[in-house]
N, CA, C and O of each residue as an XYZ file, in Angstrom:
516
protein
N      79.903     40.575     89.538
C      80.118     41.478     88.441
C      80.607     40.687     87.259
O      81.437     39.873     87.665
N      80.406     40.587     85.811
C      80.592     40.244     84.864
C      81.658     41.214     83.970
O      81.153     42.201     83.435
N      83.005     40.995     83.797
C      83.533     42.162     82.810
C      84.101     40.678     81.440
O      84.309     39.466     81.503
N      84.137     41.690     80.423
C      84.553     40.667     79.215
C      86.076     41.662     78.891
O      86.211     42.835     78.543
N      86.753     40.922     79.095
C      88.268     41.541     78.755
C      88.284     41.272     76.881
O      87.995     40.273     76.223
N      88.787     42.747     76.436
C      88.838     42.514     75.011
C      90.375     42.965     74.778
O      91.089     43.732     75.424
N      90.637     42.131     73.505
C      92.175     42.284     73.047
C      92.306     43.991     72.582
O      91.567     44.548     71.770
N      93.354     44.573     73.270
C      93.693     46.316     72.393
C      93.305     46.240     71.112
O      93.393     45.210     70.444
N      92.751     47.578     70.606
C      92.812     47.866     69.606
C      94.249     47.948     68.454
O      95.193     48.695     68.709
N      94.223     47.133     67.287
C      95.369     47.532     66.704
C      94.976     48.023     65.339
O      93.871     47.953     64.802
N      96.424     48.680     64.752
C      96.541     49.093     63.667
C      97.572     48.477     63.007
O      98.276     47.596     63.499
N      97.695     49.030     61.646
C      99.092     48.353     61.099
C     100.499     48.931     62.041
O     101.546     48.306     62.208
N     100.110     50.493     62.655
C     101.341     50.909     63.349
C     101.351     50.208     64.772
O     102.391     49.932     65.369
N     100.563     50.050     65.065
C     100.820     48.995     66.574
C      99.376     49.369     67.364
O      98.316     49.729     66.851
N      99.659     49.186     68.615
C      98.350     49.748     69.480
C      97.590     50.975     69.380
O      98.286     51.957     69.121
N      96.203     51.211     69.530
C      96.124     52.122     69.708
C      95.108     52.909     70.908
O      93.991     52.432     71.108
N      95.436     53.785     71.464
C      95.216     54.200     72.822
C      94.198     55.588     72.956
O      94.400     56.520     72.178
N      93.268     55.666     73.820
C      92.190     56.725     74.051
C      92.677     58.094     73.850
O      91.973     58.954     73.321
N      94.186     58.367     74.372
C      94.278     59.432     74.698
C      94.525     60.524     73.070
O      94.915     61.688     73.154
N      94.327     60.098     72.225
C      94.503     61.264     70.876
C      93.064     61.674     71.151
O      93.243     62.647     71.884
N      91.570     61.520     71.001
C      90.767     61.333     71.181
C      90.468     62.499     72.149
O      89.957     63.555     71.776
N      90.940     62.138     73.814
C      90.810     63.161     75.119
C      91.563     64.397     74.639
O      90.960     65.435     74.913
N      92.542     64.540     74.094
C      93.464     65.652     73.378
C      92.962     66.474     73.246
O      92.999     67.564     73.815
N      92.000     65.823     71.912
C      91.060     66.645     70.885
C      90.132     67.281     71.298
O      89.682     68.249     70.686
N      89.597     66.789     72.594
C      88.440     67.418     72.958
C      88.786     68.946     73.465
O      88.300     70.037     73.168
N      90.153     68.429     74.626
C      90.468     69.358     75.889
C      90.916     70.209     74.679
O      90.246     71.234     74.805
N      91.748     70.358     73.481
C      92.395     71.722     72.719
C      90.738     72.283     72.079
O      90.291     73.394     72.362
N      90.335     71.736     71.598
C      88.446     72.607     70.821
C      88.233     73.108     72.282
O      88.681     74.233     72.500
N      87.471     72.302     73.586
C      87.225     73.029     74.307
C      88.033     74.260     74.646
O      87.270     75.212     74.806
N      89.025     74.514     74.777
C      90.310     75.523     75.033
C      90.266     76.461     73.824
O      90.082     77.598     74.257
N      90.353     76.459     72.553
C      90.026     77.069     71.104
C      88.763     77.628     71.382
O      88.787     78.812     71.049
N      87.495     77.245     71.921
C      85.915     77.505     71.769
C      85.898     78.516     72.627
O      85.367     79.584     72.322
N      86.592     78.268     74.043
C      86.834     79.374     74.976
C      86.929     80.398     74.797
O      86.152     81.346     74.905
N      88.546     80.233     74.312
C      89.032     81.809     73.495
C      88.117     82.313     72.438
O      87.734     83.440     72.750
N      87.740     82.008     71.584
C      86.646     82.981     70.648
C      85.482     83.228     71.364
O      84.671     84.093     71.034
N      85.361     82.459     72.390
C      83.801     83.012     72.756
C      84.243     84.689     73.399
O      83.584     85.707     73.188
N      85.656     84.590     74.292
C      85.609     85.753     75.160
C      86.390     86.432     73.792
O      85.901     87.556     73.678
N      87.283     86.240     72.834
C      87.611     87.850     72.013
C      86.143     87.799     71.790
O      85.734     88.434     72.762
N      84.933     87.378     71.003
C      83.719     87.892     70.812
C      83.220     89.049     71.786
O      82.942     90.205     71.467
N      83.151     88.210     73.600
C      82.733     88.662     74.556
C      83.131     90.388     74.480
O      82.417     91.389     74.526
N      84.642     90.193     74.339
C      85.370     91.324     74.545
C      85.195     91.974     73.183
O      84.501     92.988     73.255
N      85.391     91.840     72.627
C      84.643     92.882     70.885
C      83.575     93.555     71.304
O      83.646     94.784     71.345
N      82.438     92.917     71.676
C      80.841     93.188     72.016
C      81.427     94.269     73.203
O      80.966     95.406     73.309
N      82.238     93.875     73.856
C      81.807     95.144     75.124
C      82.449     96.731     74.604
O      81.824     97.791     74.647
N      83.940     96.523     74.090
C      84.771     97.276     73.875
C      83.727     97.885     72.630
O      84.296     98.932     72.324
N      82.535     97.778     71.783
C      81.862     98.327     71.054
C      81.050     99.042     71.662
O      80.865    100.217     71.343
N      80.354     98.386     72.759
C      79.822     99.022     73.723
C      79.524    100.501     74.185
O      78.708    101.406     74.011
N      81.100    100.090     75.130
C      82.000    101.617     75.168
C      82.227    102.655     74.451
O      82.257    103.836     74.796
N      82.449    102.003     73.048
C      82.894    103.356     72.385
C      81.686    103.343     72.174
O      81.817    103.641     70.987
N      80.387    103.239     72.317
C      79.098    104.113     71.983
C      78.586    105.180     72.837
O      78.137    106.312     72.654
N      78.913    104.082     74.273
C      78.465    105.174     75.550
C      79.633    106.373     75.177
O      79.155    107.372     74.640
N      80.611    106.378     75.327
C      81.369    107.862     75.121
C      80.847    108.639     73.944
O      80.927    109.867     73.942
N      80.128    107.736     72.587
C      79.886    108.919     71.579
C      78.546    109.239     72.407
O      77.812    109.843     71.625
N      78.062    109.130     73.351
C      77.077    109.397     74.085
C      77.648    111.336     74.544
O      77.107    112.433     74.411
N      78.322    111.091     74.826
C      78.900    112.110     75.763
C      78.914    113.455     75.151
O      79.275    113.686     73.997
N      78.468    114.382     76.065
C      78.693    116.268     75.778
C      79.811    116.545     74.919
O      80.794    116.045     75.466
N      80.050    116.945     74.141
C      81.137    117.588     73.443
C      81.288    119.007     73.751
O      82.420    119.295     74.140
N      80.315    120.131     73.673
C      79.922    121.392     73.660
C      79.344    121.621     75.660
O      78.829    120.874     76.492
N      79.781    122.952     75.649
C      78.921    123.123     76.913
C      78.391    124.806     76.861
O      79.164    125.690     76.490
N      77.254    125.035     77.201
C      76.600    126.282     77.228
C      77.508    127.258     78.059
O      77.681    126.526     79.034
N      78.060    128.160     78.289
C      78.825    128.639     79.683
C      77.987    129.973     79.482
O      77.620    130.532     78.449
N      77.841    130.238     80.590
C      77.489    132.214     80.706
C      78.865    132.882     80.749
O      79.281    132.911     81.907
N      79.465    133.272     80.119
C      80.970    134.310     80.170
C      80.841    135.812     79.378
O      80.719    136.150     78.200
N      80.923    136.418     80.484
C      81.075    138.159     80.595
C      79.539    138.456     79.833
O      79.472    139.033     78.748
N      78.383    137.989     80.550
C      76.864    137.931     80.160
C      76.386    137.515     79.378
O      75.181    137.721     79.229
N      77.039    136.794     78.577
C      76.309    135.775     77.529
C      76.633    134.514     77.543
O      77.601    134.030     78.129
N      75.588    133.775     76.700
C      75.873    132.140     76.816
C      77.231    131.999     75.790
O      77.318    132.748     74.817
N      78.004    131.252     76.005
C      79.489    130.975     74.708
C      79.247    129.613     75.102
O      79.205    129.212     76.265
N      79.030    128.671     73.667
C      79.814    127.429     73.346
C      81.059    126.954     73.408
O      81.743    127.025     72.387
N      81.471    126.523     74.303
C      82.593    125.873     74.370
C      82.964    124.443     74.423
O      82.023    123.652     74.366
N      84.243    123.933     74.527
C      84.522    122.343     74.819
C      84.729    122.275     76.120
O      85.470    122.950     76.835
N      83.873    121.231     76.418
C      83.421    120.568     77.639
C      84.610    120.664     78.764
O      84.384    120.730     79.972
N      86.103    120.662     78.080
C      87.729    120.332     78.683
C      87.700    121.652     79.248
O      88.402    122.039     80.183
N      86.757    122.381     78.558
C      87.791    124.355     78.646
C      86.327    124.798     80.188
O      86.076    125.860     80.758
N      85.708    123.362     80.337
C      84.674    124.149     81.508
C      85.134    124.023     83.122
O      85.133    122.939     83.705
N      85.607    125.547     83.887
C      86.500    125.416     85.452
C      85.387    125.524     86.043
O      84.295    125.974     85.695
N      85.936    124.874     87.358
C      85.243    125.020     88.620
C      84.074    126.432     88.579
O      84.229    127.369     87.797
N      83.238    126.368     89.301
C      82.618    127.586     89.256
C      81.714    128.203     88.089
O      80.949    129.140     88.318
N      81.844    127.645     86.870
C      81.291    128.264     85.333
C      79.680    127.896     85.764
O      79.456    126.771     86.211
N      78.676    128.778     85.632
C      77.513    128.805     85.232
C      77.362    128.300     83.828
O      77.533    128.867     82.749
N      76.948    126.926     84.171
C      76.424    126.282     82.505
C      75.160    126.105     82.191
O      74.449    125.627     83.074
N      74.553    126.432     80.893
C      73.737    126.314     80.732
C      73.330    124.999     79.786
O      73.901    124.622     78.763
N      72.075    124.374     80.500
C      72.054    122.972     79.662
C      70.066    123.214     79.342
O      69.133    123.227     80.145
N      70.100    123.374     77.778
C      68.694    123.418     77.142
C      67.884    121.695     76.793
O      68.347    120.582     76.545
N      66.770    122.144     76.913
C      65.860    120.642     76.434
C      66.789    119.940     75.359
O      67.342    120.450     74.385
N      66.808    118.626     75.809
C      66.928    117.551     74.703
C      68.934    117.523     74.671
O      69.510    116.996     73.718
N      69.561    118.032     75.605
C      70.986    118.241     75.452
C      71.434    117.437     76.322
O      70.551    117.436     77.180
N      72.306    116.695     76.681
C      72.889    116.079     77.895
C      73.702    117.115     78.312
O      74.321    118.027     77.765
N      73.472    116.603     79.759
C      74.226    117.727     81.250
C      76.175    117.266     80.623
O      76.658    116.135     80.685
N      76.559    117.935     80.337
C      78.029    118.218     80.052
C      78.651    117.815     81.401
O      78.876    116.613     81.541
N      78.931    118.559     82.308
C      79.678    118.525     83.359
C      79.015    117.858     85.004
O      77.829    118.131     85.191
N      79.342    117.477     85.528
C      78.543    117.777     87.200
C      78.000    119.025     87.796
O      78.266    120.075     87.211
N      77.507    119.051     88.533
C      77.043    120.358     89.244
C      75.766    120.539     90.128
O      75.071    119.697     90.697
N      75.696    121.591     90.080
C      74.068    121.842     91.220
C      73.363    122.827     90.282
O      74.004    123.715     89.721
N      71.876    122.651     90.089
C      71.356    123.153     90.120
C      70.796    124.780     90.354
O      70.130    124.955     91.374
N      71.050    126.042     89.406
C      70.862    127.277     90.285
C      69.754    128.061     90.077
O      69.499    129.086     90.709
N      69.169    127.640     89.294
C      67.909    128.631     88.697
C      67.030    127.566     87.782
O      67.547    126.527     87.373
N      65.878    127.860     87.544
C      65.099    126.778     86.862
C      64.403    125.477     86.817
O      64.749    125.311     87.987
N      63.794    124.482     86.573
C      63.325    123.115     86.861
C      63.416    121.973     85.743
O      62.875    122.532     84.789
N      63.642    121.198     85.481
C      62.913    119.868     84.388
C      63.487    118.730     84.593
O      64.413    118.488     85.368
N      63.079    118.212     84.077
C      62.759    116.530     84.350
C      64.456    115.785     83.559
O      64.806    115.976     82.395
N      65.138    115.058     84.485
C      65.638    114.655     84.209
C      66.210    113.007     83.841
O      66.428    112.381     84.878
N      66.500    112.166     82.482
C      66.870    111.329     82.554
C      67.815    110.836     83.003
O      68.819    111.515     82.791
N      68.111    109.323     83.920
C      68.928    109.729     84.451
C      69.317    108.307     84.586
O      70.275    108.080     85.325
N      68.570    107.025     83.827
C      68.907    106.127     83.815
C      70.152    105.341     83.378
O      70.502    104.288     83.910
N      70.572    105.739     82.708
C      71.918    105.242     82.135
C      73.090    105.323     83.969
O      73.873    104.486     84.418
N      72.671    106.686     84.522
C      73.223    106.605     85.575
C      72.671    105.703     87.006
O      73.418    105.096     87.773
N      71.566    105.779     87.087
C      70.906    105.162     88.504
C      69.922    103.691     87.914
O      69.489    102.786     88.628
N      69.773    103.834     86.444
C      69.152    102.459     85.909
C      67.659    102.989     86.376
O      66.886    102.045     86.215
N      67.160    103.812     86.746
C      65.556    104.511     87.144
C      65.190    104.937     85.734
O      65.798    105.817     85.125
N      63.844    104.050     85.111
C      63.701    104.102     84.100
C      62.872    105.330     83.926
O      62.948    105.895     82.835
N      62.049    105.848     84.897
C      61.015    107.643     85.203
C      62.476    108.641     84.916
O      63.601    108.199     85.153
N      62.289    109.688     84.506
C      62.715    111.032     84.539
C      62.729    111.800     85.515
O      61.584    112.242     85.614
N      63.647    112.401     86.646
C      63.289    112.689     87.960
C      63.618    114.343     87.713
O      64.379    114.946     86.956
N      62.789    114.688     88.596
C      62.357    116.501     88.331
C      63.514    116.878     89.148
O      63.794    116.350     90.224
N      64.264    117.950     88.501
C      65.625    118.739     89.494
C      65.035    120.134     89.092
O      64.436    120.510     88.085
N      65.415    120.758     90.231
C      65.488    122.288     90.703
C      66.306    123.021     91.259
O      67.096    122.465     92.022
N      66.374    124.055     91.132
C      66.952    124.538     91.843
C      67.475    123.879     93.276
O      66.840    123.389     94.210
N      68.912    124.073     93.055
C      69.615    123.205     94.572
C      70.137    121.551     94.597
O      70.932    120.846     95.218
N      69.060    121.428     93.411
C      69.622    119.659     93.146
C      70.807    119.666     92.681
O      71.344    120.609     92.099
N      71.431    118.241     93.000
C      72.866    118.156     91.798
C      72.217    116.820     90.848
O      71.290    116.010     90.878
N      73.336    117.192     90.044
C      73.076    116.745     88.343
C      74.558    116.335     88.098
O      75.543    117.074     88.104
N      74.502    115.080     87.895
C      75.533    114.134     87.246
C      75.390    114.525     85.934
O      74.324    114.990     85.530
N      77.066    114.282     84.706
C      76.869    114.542     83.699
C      76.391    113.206     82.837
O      76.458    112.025     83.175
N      75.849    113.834     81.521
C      75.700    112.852     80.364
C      74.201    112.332     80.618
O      73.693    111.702     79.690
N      73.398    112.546     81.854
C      71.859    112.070     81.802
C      71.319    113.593     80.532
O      71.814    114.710     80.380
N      70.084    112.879     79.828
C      69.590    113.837     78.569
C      68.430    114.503     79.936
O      67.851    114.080     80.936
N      68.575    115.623     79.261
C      67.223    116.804     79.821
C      65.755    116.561     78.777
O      65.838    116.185     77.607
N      64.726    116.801     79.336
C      63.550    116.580     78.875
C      62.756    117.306     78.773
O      61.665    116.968     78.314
């Protein structure tokens, strides 16, 4: 093996040594980190608040024989809701009367529209078609 030994590097202040150099790298790498994930985390937390403006506000209810608009909070156990074309399903439930095609990807990632009927259940927030 051949090595050539060389005299330290100097300055007017005295020696000078690798490690300012390794410093610099390890704090940027460590700095680059952190902005990548607040970015990461910005991007998702924007995300979110879209899927919720996604969400039912209003729900159809049948009360004392007619349909009443209400907020989604004020819908109990048991309420016959009614959900028309082009509205997202407000609440959970089953199916009691009627048929259509439901989107439903956001929930199962199934990019087709799957037909519910009578008896099916229905997760909320998929759009009706």
């Amino acid at each position: 093996s051949l090595a050539a030994p060389s005299p330290p590097a100097r300055s007017p202040e005295g020696p000078v040594n690798g490690y300012h150099a390794a410093a610099a790298v390890i704090v940027a790498l460590i700095l680059r980190g952190r902005f990548l994930e607040a970015r990461a985390k910005g991007r998702t937390s924007e995300a979110i608040k879209r899927l919720v403006g996604l969400q039912a506000r209003v729900a159809h209810v049948l009360r004392e024989g007619r349909i009443v608009a209400i907020p989604v909070d004020e819908v109990v156990l048991g309420d016959c809701v009614e959900v028309r074309p082009g509205e997202r399903i407000p609440v959970d439930g089953e199916v009691t009367e009627g048929r259509s095609f439901v989107d439903e990807s956001m929930i199962t990632g199934e990019p087709i529209p799957v037909e519910k009927s009578a008896g099916s259940a229905v997760v909320a927030k998929p759009l009706i078609s």
